[in-house]
C-alpha positions as CSV (number, residue, x, y, z in Angstrom):
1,X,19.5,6.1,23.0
2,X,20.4,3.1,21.1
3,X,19.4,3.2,17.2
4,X,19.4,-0.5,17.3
5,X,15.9,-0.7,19.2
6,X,14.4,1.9,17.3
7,X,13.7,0.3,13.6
8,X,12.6,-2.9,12.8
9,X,12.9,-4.4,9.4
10,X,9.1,-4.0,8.3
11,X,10.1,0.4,8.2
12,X,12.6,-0.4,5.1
13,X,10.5,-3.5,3.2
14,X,10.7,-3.9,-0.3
15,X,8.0,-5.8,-2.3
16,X,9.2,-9.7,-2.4
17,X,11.0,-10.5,-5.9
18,X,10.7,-14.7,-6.0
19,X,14.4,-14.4,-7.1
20,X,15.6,-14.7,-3.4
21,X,16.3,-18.2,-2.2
22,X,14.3,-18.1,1.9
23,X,17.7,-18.6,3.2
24,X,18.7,-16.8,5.2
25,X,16.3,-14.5,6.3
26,X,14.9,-12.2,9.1
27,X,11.1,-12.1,10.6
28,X,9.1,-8.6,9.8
29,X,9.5,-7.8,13.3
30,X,13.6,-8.4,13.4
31,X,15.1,-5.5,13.8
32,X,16.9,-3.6,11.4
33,X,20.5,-4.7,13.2
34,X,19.2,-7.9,12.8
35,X,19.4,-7.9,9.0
36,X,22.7,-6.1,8.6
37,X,24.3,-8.7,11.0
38,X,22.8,-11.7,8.4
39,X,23.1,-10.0,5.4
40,X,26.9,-8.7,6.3
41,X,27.8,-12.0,7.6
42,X,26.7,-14.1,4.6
43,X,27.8,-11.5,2.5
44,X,24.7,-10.5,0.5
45,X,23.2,-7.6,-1.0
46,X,19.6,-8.2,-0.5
47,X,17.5,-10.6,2.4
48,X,13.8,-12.1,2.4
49,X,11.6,-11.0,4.8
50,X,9.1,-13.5,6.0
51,X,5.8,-13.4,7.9
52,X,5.3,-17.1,10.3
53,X,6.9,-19.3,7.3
54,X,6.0,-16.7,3.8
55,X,8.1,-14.4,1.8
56,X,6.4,-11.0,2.5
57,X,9.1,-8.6,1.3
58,X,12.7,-7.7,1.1
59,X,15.3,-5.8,2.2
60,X,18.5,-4.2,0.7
61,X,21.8,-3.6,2.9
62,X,22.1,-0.6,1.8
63,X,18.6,0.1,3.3
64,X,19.2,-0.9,6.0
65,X,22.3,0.8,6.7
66,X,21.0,4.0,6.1
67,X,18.2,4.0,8.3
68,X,20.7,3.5,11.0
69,X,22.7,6.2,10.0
70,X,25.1,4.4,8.3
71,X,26.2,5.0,3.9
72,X,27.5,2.0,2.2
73,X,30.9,2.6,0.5
């Protein structure tokens, strides 16, 4: 069974710290691979979530890769 399908990003959402600039960013349904592949490919740490156009949350790569199984180095 693919992991990929399994998780969406709302599972690993971290209250939203203002700090973030909105982009880039994933949806609260996107999931999880979806915010590795942004965060990973803009090389950042941490990724607003949004709900329609609002910051409801955040997530952290390294969240993110460990719900998939994955530990950062």
């Amino acid at each position: 069974m693919d992991t990929r399908t399994l998780f969406n990003v709302r599972e690993i959402l971290l209250p939203f710290s203002g700090e973030l600039p909105l982009t880039p960013s994933v949806h609260i349904d996107d999931p999880i691979f979806k915010a590795i592949e942004v965060m990973v490919k803009h090389n950042l740490y941490c990724l607003p979530v949004l709900r329609d156009t609002r910051p409801v949350g955040q997530v952290r790569l390294e969240d993110a890769f460990a719900i998939v199984g994955l530990r950062m180095p």
